[in-house]
N, C-alpha and C positions, 0 to 999 in steps of 0.2 A: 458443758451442759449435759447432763443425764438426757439417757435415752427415754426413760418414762415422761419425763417433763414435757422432752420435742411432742410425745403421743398425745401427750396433755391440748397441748398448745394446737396442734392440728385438726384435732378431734371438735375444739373449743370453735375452729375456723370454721371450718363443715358445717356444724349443726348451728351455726348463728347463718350463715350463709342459707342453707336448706331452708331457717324462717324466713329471711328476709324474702327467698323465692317466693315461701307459702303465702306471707300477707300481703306481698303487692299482687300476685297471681288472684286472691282473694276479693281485693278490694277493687280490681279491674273485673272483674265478674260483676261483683254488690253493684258500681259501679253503672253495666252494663244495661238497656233495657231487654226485658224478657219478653222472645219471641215468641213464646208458649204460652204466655196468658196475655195476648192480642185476641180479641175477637175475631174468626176467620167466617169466611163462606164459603160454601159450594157451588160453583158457579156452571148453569147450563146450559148450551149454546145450542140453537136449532138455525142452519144457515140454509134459508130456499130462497126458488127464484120467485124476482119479484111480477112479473107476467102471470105467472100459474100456482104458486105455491110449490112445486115441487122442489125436492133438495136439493140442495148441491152437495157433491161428494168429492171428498179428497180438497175440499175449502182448508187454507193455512187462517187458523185463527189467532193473531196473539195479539197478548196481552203485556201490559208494558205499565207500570206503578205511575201514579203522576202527584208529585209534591204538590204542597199549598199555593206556590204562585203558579200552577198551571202549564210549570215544564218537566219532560217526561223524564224518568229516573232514569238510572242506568240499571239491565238487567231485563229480567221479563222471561218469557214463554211461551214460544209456538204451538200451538195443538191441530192436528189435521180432523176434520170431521170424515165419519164413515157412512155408508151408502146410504144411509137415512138424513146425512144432513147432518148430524149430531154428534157433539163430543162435548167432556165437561174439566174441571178442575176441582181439586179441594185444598180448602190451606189457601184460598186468598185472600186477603188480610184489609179490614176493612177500609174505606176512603175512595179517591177516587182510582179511574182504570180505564187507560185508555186502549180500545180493541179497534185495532184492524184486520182486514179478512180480504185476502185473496183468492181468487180464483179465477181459472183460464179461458175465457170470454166472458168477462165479468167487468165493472166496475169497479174499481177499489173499496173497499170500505173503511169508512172511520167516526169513530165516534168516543165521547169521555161517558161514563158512568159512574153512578155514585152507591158503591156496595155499602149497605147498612143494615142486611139482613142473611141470617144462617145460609139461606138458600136461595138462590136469584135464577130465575129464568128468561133467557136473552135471545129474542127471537132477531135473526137480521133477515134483511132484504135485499138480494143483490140484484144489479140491473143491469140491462146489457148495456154496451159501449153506444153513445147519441152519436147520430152523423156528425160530421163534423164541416162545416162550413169555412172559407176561405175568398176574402175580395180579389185576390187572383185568380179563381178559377172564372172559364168561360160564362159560368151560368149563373156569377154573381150580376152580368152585365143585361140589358135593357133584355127580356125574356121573347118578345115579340120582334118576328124578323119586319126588319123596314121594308116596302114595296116602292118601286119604283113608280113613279107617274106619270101615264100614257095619254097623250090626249083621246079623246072620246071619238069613237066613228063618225058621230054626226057634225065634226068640225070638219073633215075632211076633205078638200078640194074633188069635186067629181070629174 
């Protein structure tokens, strides 16, 4: 076999191989949905407290995607709020979104939201931690102490 030929035949390999890359490469893209023309929001969080209004600072806010039947996706986005209480996002992708929000004597927070607009303003509330109550403690039991019963002076033998 000539040497031109083997050139032939390899070359012939390559460049049918190099398409076969380009149109399945192609057609998984076509394929693909585009995350670039999803409608997105900007989303803005003002986190205070709920007694007074005032912020909470250094609050972990995130945000976590939640599918149609109402379980939470995988993936998502911590943001910390700054001494105002406030931090924001852009590029979240409309549906729902479920936020929780930490902070250190704080309640937890949680809630689902439903973004359908460019720009969403998310005010939360956080609350301090509620006594906590227990049927074992002492002062679950009868609150009034029992008195003993003495008979009266004027029974008294003189």
């Amino acid at each position: 076999m000539p040497l031109v030929h083997k050139m032939t035949t390899m070359r012939k390999t390559i460049l049918g191989g190099a398409i076969l890359v380009m149109l399945l490469s192609a057609g998984s893209l076509w394929a693909q949905k585009d995350k670039d023309e999803e409608p997105t929001s900007w989303i803005y969080f003002s986190v205070v407290k709920d007694d007074n209004g005032k912020p909470v600072r250094n609050a972990a806010v995130v945000l976590h995607p939640v599918n149609a039947k109402g379980k939470q996706e995988r993936g998502g986005i911590e943001l910390k709020t700054d001494p105002d209480g406030k931090t924001n996002s852009d590029g979240i992708p409309y549906g729902m979104l479920r936020v929780q929000v930490l902070a250190h004597g704080f309640q937890t927070y949680g809630e689902d939201f439903d973004i359908s607009k460019p720009k969403t303003d998310i005010t939360i509330k956080l609350k301090r931690p509620q006594g906590q109550f227990s049927v074992y403690d002492d002062q679950a039991k009868d609150p009034t102490p029992k008195q003993e019963t003495t008979p009266s002076d004027s029974k008294k033998p003189n």
